[in-house]
VEXDREN-2710 file (C-alpha; in Angstrom, 1 decimal):
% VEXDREN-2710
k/r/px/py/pz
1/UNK/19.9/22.9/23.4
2/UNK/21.6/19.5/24.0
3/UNK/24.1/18.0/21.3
4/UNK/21.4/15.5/20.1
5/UNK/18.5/18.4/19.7
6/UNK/21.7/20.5/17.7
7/UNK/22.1/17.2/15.5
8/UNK/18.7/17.2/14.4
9/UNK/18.4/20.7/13.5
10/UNK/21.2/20.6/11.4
11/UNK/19.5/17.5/9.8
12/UNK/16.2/19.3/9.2
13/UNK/18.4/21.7/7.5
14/UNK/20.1/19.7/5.2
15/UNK/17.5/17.4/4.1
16/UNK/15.2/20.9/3.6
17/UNK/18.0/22.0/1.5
18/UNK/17.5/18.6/-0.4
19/UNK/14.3/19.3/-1.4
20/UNK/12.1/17.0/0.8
21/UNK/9.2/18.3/2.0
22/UNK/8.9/16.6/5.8
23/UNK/12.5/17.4/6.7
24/UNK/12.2/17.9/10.2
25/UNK/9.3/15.0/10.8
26/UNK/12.1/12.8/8.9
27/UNK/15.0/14.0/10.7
28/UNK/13.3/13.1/13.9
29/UNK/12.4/9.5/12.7
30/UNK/15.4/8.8/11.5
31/UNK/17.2/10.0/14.8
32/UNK/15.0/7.7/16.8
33/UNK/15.7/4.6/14.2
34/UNK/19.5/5.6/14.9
35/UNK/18.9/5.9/18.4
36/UNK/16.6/2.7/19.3
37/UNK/13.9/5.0/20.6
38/UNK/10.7/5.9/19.6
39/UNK/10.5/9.5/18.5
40/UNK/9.0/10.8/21.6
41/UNK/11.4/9.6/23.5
42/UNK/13.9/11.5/21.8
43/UNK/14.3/14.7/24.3
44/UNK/14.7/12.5/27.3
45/UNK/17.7/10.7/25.3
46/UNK/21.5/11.3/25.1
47/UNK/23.0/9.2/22.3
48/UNK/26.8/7.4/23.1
49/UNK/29.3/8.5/20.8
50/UNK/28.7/5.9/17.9
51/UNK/25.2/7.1/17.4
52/UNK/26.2/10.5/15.3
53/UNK/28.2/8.7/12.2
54/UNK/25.3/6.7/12.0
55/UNK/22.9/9.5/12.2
56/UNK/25.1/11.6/9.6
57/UNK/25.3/8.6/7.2
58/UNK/21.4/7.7/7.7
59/UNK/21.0/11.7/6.7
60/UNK/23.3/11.7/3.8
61/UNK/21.5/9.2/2.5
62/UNK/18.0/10.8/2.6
63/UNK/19.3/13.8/1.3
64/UNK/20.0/11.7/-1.9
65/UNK/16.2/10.6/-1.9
66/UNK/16.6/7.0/-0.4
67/UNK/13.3/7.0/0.6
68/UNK/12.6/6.9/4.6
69/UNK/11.2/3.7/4.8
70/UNK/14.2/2.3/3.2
71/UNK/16.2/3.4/5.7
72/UNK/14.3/2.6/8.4
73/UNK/13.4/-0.5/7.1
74/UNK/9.6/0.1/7.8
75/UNK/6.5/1.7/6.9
76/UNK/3.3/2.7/9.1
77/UNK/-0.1/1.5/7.3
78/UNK/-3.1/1.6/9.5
79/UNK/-2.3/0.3/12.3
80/UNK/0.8/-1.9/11.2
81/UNK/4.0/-1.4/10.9
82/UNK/5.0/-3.0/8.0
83/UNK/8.7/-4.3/6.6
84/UNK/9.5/-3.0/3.6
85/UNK/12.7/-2.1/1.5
86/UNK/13.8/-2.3/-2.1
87/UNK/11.8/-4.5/-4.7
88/UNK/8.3/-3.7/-2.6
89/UNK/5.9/-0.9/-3.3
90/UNK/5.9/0.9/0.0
91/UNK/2.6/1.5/1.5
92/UNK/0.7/4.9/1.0
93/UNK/-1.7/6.7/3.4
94/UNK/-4.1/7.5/0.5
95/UNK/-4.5/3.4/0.7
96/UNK/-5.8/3.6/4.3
97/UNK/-9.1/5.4/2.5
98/UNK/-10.0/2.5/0.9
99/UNK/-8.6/0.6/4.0
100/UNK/-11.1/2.1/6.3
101/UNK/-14.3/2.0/3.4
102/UNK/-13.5/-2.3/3.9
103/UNK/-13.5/-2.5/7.3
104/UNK/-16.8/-0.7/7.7
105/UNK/-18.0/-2.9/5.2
106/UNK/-20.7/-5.7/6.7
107/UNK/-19.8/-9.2/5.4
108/UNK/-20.6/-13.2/6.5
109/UNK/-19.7/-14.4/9.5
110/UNK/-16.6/-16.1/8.1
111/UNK/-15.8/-14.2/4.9
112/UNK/-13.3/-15.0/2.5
113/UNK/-11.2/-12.0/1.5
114/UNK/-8.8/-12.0/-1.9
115/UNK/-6.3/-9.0/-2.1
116/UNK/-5.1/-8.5/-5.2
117/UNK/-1.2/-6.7/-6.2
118/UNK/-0.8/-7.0/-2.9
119/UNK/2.6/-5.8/-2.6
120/UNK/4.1/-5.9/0.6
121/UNK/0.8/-7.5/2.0
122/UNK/-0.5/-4.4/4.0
123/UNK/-4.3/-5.0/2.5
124/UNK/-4.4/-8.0/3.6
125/UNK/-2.5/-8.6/7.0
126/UNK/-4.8/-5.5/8.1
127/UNK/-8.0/-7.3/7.0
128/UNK/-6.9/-10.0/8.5
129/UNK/-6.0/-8.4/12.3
130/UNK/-9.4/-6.5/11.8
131/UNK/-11.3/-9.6/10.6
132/UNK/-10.1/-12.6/12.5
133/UNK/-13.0/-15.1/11.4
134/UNK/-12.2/-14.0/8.0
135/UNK/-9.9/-16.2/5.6
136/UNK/-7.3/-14.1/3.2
137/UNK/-6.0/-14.6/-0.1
138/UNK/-3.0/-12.3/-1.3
139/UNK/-2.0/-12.1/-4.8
140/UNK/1.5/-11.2/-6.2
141/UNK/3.2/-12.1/-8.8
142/UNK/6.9/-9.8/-7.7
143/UNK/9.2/-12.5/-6.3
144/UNK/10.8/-9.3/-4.4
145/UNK/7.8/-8.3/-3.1
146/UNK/6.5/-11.4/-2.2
147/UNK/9.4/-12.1/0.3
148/UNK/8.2/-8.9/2.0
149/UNK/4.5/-10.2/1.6
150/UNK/5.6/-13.4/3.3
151/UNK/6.9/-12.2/6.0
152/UNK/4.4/-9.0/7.1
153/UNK/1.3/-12.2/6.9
154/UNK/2.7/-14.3/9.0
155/UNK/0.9/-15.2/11.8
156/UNK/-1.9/-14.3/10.3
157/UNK/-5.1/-15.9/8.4
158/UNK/-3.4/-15.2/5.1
159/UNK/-2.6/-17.2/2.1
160/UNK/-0.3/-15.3/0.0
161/UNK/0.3/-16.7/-3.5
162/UNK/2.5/-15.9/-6.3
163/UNK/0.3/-15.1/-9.4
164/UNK/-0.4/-12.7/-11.9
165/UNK/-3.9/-11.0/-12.0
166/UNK/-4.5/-10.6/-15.5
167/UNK/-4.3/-14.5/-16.1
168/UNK/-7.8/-16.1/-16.8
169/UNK/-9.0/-18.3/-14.6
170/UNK/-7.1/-17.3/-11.4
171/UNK/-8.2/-18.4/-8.4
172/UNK/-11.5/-20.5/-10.5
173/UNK/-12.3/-22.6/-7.5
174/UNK/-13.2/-19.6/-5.8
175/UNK/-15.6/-18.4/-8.4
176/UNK/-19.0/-16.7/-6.9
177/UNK/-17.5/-17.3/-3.4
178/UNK/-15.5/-14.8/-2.7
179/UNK/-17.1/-11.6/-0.1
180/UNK/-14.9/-9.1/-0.4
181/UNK/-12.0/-8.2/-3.2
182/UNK/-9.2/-5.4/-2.9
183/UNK/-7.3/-4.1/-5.3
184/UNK/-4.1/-1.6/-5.2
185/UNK/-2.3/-2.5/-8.8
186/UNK/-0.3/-1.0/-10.6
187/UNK/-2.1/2.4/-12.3
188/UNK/0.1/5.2/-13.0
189/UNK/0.1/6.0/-16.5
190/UNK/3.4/5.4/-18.3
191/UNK/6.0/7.9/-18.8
192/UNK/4.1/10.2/-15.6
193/UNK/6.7/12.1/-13.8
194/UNK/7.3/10.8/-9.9
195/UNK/9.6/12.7/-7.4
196/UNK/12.8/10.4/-7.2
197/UNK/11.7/8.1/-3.9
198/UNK/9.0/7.0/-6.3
199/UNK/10.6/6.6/-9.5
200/UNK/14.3/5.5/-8.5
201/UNK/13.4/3.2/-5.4
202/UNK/9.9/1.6/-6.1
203/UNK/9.7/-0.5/-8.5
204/UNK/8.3/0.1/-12.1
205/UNK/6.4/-3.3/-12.0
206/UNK/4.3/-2.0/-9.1
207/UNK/3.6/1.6/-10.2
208/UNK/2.8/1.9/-14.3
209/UNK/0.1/0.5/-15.6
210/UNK/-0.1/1.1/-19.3
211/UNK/-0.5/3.9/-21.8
212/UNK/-3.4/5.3/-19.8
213/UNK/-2.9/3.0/-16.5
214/UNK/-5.9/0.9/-16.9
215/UNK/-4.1/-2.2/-18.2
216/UNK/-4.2/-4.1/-14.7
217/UNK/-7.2/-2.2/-13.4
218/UNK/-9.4/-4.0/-16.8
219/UNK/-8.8/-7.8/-15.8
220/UNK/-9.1/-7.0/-12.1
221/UNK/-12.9/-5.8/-12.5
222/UNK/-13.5/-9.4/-15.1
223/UNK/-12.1/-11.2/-11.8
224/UNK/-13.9/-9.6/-9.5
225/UNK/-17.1/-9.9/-11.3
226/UNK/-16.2/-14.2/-11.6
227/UNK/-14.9/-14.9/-8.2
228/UNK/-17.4/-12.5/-5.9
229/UNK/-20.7/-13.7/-4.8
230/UNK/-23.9/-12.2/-5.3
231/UNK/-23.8/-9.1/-3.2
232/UNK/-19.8/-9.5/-2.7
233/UNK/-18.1/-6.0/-2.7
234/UNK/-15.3/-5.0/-4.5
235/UNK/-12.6/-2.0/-4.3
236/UNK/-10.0/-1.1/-6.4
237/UNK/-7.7/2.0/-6.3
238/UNK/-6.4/3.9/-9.1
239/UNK/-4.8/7.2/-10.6
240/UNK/-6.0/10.5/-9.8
241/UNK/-7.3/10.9/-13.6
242/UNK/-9.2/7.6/-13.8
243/UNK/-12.0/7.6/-11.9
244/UNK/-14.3/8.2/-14.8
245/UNK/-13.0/5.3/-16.5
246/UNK/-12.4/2.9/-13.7
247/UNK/-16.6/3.2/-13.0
248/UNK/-17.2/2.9/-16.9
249/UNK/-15.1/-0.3/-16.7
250/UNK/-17.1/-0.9/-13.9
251/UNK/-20.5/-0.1/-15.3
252/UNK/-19.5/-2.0/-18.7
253/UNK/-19.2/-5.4/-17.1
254/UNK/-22.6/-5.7/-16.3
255/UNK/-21.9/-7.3/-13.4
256/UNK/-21.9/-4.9/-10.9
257/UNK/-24.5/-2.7/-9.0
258/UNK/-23.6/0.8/-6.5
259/UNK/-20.5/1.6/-8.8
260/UNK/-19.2/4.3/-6.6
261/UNK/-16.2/6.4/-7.0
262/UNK/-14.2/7.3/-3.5
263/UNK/-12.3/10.1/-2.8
264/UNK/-9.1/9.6/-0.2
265/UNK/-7.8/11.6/2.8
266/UNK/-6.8/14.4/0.6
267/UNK/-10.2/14.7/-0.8
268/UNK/-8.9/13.1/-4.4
269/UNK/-10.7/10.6/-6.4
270/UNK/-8.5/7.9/-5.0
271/UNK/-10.9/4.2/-5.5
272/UNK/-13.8/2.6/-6.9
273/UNK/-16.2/0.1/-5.0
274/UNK/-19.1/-2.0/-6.4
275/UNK/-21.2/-4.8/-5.6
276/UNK/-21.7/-7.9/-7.5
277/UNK/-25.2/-8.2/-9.1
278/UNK/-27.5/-11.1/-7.5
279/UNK/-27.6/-14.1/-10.3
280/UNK/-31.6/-13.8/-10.4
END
Protein backbone atom coordinates (compact mmCIF):
# COMPACT_ATOMS: atom_id res chain seq x y z
CA UNK A 1 0.00 0.00 0.00
CA UNK A 2 1.67 3.30 -1.01
CA UNK A 3 1.68 6.34 1.47
CA UNK A 4 -1.08 8.11 -0.57
CA UNK A 5 -3.49 4.79 -0.68
CA UNK A 6 -2.49 4.64 3.59
CA UNK A 7 -3.81 8.48 3.63
CA UNK A 8 -6.97 7.69 2.27
CA UNK A 9 -7.85 4.89 4.41
CA UNK A 10 -7.17 6.61 7.38
CA UNK A 11 -9.50 9.35 5.87
CA UNK A 12 -12.38 6.91 5.12
CA UNK A 13 -11.89 6.16 8.74
CA UNK A 14 -12.20 9.21 10.26
CA UNK A 15 -14.89 10.79 8.30
CA UNK A 16 -16.91 7.20 8.92
CA UNK A 17 -16.29 7.86 12.52
CA UNK A 18 -17.96 11.36 11.79
CA UNK A 19 -21.00 10.00 10.85
CA UNK A 20 -21.01 10.53 7.00
CA UNK A 21 -22.35 8.03 5.08
CA UNK A 22 -20.06 8.13 1.63
CA UNK A 23 -16.78 8.23 3.62
CA UNK A 24 -14.60 6.50 1.45
CA UNK A 25 -16.28 7.91 -2.11
CA UNK A 26 -15.61 11.42 -0.25
CA UNK A 27 -12.23 10.70 0.95
CA UNK A 28 -11.29 9.76 -2.57
CA UNK A 29 -12.74 13.07 -4.06
CA UNK A 30 -11.35 15.09 -1.80
CA UNK A 31 -7.78 13.43 -2.27
CA UNK A 32 -8.04 14.05 -6.05
CA UNK A 33 -9.34 17.90 -5.42
CA UNK A 34 -6.06 18.04 -3.14
CA UNK A 35 -4.06 16.33 -5.61
CA UNK A 36 -5.18 18.10 -9.05
CA UNK A 37 -6.24 14.70 -10.45
CA UNK A 38 -9.26 13.21 -11.26
CA UNK A 39 -10.20 10.34 -8.95
CA UNK A 40 -9.18 7.71 -11.22
CA UNK A 41 -6.12 8.87 -11.53
CA UNK A 42 -5.47 8.58 -8.07
CA UNK A 43 -3.43 5.06 -7.90
CA UNK A 44 -1.14 6.02 -10.60
CA UNK A 45 -0.30 9.26 -8.37
CA UNK A 46 2.36 10.09 -5.71
CA UNK A 47 1.56 13.35 -4.09
CA UNK A 48 4.87 15.89 -3.10
CA UNK A 49 5.22 16.57 0.37
CA UNK A 50 2.74 19.67 0.65
CA UNK A 51 -0.19 17.67 -0.57
CA UNK A 52 -0.90 15.74 2.99
CA UNK A 53 -1.52 19.07 5.25
CA UNK A 54 -3.71 19.93 2.75
CA UNK A 55 -5.33 16.62 2.54
CA UNK A 56 -5.55 16.49 6.54
CA UNK A 57 -7.07 20.00 6.73
CA UNK A 58 -9.58 19.32 3.63
CA UNK A 59 -10.57 15.98 5.98
CA UNK A 60 -10.84 17.84 9.23
CA UNK A 61 -13.06 19.89 7.78
CA UNK A 62 -15.59 17.24 6.41
CA UNK A 63 -15.47 15.50 9.44
CA UNK A 64 -17.13 18.77 10.90
CA UNK A 65 -19.94 18.48 8.11
CA UNK A 66 -18.63 21.20 5.64
CA UNK A 67 -20.31 19.77 3.03
CA UNK A 68 -18.12 18.26 0.01
CA UNK A 69 -18.95 20.51 -2.50
CA UNK A 70 -17.87 23.27 -0.33
CA UNK A 71 -14.71 22.09 -0.24
CA UNK A 72 -14.26 21.22 -3.54
CA UNK A 73 -15.82 24.13 -4.71
CA UNK A 74 -18.08 22.16 -7.11
CA UNK A 75 -21.02 20.00 -7.57
CA UNK A 76 -21.86 17.31 -10.45
CA UNK A 77 -25.60 17.89 -11.93
CA UNK A 78 -26.24 16.07 -15.06
CA UNK A 79 -23.74 16.45 -16.97
CA UNK A 80 -22.28 19.80 -15.51
CA UNK A 81 -20.12 20.54 -13.22
CA UNK A 82 -21.33 23.33 -11.45
CA UNK A 83 -19.58 26.05 -9.01
CA UNK A 84 -21.05 26.31 -6.00
CA UNK A 85 -20.13 27.27 -2.21
CA UNK A 86 -21.81 29.07 0.56
CA UNK A 87 -24.96 31.25 0.04
CA UNK A 88 -26.12 28.73 -3.04
CA UNK A 89 -28.35 25.65 -2.69
CA UNK A 90 -26.09 22.91 -3.93
CA UNK A 91 -27.55 20.80 -6.54
CA UNK A 92 -29.27 17.39 -5.77
CA UNK A 93 -29.35 14.20 -7.91
CA UNK A 94 -33.09 13.69 -7.07
CA UNK A 95 -33.26 17.15 -9.35
CA UNK A 96 -31.72 15.24 -12.38
CA UNK A 97 -35.41 13.28 -12.36
CA UNK A 98 -37.17 16.10 -13.26
CA UNK A 99 -34.01 17.15 -15.30
CA UNK A 100 -34.25 14.12 -17.58
CA UNK A 101 -38.60 14.24 -17.65
CA UNK A 102 -37.68 18.04 -19.56
CA UNK A 103 -35.33 17.02 -21.85
CA UNK A 104 -37.53 14.29 -23.24
CA UNK A 105 -40.07 16.70 -23.39
CA UNK A 106 -41.03 17.68 -27.31
CA UNK A 107 -41.23 21.54 -27.60
CA UNK A 108 -41.09 24.35 -30.74
CA UNK A 109 -38.39 24.69 -32.70
CA UNK A 110 -37.06 27.72 -30.73
CA UNK A 111 -38.69 27.43 -27.28
CA UNK A 112 -38.45 29.79 -24.65
CA UNK A 113 -37.59 28.21 -21.33
CA UNK A 114 -38.21 30.15 -17.69
CA UNK A 115 -36.48 28.36 -14.61
CA UNK A 116 -37.78 29.46 -11.70
CA UNK A 117 -35.53 29.46 -7.87
CA UNK A 118 -33.01 28.69 -9.85
CA UNK A 119 -30.30 28.65 -7.43
CA UNK A 120 -27.01 28.14 -8.71
CA UNK A 121 -28.51 27.94 -12.30
CA UNK A 122 -28.07 24.11 -12.87
CA UNK A 123 -31.92 23.92 -14.48
CA UNK A 124 -31.21 26.19 -16.65
CA UNK A 125 -27.51 26.06 -17.97
CA UNK A 126 -28.43 22.22 -18.58
CA UNK A 127 -31.57 23.17 -20.69
CA UNK A 128 -29.63 25.38 -22.29
CA UNK A 129 -26.47 22.87 -23.42
CA UNK A 130 -29.26 20.31 -24.19
CA UNK A 131 -31.46 22.89 -26.06
CA UNK A 132 -29.26 25.19 -28.04
CA UNK A 133 -32.18 26.84 -30.23
CA UNK A 134 -33.85 27.33 -27.07
CA UNK A 135 -33.86 30.85 -25.13
CA UNK A 136 -33.65 30.68 -21.07
CA UNK A 137 -34.95 32.68 -18.41
CA UNK A 138 -33.53 32.13 -14.75
CA UNK A 139 -35.15 33.49 -11.83
CA UNK A 140 -33.57 34.33 -8.44
CA UNK A 141 -34.03 36.54 -6.13
CA UNK A 142 -30.62 35.37 -3.47
CA UNK A 143 -27.96 38.02 -4.31
CA UNK A 144 -25.49 35.02 -3.08
CA UNK A 145 -26.87 32.71 -5.22
CA UNK A 146 -27.19 34.75 -8.05
CA UNK A 147 -23.37 35.44 -8.28
CA UNK A 148 -23.08 31.62 -8.53
CA UNK A 149 -26.03 31.63 -11.12
CA UNK A 150 -24.08 34.21 -13.13
CA UNK A 151 -21.32 32.64 -13.50
CA UNK A 152 -22.35 28.66 -14.17
CA UNK A 153 -24.76 30.49 -17.40
CA UNK A 154 -22.25 32.11 -18.94
CA UNK A 155 -21.71 31.34 -22.19
CA UNK A 156 -24.81 30.13 -22.47
CA UNK A 157 -28.42 31.14 -23.99
CA UNK A 158 -29.43 32.31 -20.48
CA UNK A 159 -30.84 35.31 -19.05
CA UNK A 160 -30.63 35.13 -15.38
CA UNK A 161 -32.61 37.83 -13.53
CA UNK A 162 -32.84 38.83 -9.98
CA UNK A 163 -36.65 38.51 -8.92
CA UNK A 164 -38.81 36.98 -6.58
CA UNK A 165 -41.50 34.43 -7.85
CA UNK A 166 -44.30 35.10 -5.76
CA UNK A 167 -44.57 38.79 -7.09
CA UNK A 168 -47.58 39.31 -9.45
CA UNK A 169 -47.00 40.06 -12.68
CA UNK A 170 -43.38 38.69 -13.06
CA UNK A 171 -42.16 38.25 -16.24
CA UNK A 172 -45.98 39.79 -17.84
CA UNK A 173 -44.52 40.33 -21.25
CA UNK A 174 -43.98 36.78 -21.50
CA UNK A 175 -47.61 35.84 -20.69
CA UNK A 176 -49.02 32.68 -22.85
CA UNK A 177 -45.54 32.49 -24.52
CA UNK A 178 -43.60 30.72 -22.49
CA UNK A 179 -43.02 26.51 -23.64
CA UNK A 180 -41.64 25.09 -20.87
CA UNK A 181 -41.35 26.22 -16.97
CA UNK A 182 -39.18 24.55 -14.10
CA UNK A 183 -39.44 24.94 -10.83
CA UNK A 184 -36.97 23.70 -7.73
CA UNK A 185 -38.15 26.35 -4.77
CA UNK A 186 -37.89 26.29 -1.78
CA UNK A 187 -40.38 23.37 -0.17
CA UNK A 188 -39.25 21.84 3.03
CA UNK A 189 -41.61 22.37 5.60
CA UNK A 190 -40.49 24.60 8.47
CA UNK A 191 -38.88 23.41 11.56
CA UNK A 192 -38.06 19.66 9.46
CA UNK A 193 -34.94 18.22 10.79
CA UNK A 194 -31.84 18.16 8.02
CA UNK A 195 -28.52 16.42 8.65
CA UNK A 196 -26.01 19.41 9.40
CA UNK A 197 -24.60 19.90 5.47
CA UNK A 198 -28.17 20.81 4.86
CA UNK A 199 -29.15 22.87 7.72
CA UNK A 200 -25.79 24.60 8.73
CA UNK A 201 -24.32 25.28 5.18
CA UNK A 202 -27.32 25.74 2.74
CA UNK A 203 -29.14 28.42 3.07
CA UNK A 204 -32.62 28.64 4.88
CA UNK A 205 -34.00 30.99 2.07
CA UNK A 206 -33.47 28.20 -0.46
CA UNK A 207 -34.77 25.16 1.58
CA UNK A 208 -38.14 26.11 3.91
CA UNK A 209 -41.03 26.88 2.37
CA UNK A 210 -43.70 27.62 4.95
CA UNK A 211 -45.66 25.88 7.67
CA UNK A 212 -46.43 23.06 5.32
CA UNK A 213 -43.83 24.06 2.33
CA UNK A 214 -46.29 25.10 -0.11
CA UNK A 215 -45.82 28.85 0.29
CA UNK A 216 -43.55 29.21 -2.94
CA UNK A 217 -44.85 26.08 -4.71
CA UNK A 218 -48.75 28.23 -4.66
CA UNK A 219 -47.60 31.35 -6.79
CA UNK A 220 -45.36 29.29 -8.92
CA UNK A 221 -48.36 27.10 -10.36
CA UNK A 222 -50.56 31.02 -10.80
CA UNK A 223 -47.27 31.84 -12.92
CA UNK A 224 -47.03 29.02 -14.71
CA UNK A 225 -50.66 28.89 -15.63
CA UNK A 226 -50.17 33.06 -16.91
CA UNK A 227 -46.91 32.93 -18.75
CA UNK A 228 -47.14 29.15 -20.49
CA UNK A 229 -48.79 28.80 -23.78
CA UNK A 230 -51.52 26.61 -24.63
CA UNK A 231 -50.04 23.15 -24.51
CA UNK A 232 -46.79 24.61 -22.60
CA UNK A 233 -45.54 22.11 -19.90
CA UNK A 234 -44.71 22.79 -16.59
CA UNK A 235 -42.61 20.97 -13.58
CA UNK A 236 -42.14 21.83 -10.31
CA UNK A 237 -40.39 19.74 -7.46
CA UNK A 238 -41.35 19.49 -4.06
CA UNK A 239 -41.16 17.69 -0.50
CA UNK A 240 -41.51 14.07 -0.17
CA UNK A 241 -45.12 14.69 1.65
CA UNK A 242 -46.59 17.03 -0.86
CA UNK A 243 -47.33 15.45 -3.83
CA UNK A 244 -50.95 15.15 -3.02
CA UNK A 245 -51.19 18.77 -2.52
CA UNK A 246 -48.84 20.04 -5.15
CA UNK A 247 -51.44 18.15 -7.90
CA UNK A 248 -54.57 19.57 -5.95
CA UNK A 249 -52.87 23.04 -6.36
CA UNK A 250 -52.41 21.91 -9.65
CA UNK A 251 -55.92 20.61 -10.40
CA UNK A 252 -57.49 23.79 -8.50
CA UNK A 253 -56.14 26.30 -10.94
CA UNK A 254 -58.11 25.22 -13.74
CA UNK A 255 -55.62 25.85 -15.92
CA UNK A 256 -53.89 22.82 -16.42
CA UNK A 257 -54.50 19.37 -18.09
CA UNK A 258 -52.13 15.71 -17.50
CA UNK A 259 -51.50 16.83 -13.77
CA UNK A 260 -48.98 14.10 -13.08
CA UNK A 261 -47.05 13.38 -10.06
CA UNK A 262 -43.27 12.00 -10.63
CA UNK A 263 -41.41 9.90 -8.61
CA UNK A 264 -37.27 10.47 -8.64
CA UNK A 265 -34.25 8.13 -8.79
CA UNK A 266 -35.05 6.72 -5.44
CA UNK A 267 -38.48 5.92 -6.42
CA UNK A 268 -40.00 8.95 -4.08
CA UNK A 269 -42.66 11.25 -5.13
CA UNK A 270 -40.12 13.92 -5.98
CA UNK A 271 -42.22 16.52 -8.87
CA UNK A 272 -45.28 17.48 -10.47
CA UNK A 273 -45.74 18.17 -14.31
CA UNK A 274 -48.76 19.61 -16.22
CA UNK A 275 -49.72 21.05 -19.26
CA UNK A 276 -51.49 24.32 -19.87
CA UNK A 277 -55.03 23.98 -21.04
CA UNK A 278 -55.63 25.27 -24.87
CA UNK A 279 -57.65 28.85 -24.60
CA UNK A 280 -60.66 27.35 -26.74
Amino acid sequence: MTRLQRAIEEAAGTLAQAGIDSARVDAELLAAHAAGVDRGRLRFHEPDEPFYDSYRAVIAARSRRIPLQHLTESAAFGPLLLEVGPGVFIPRPETEALLEWALRQRLSPSPLIVDLCTGSGALAAALADATPEARVIAVEDSAAALIYARRNCAGRAVEVIEADVTVPGLLGEHDGAVDLVVANPPYIPDGAVLEPEVAEHDPAHALFGGPDGMQIIAPIVALAARVLRDGGLVAVEHDDDTAAATVALFEASGAFDDVTSRRDLAGRPRFVTAARKGSS
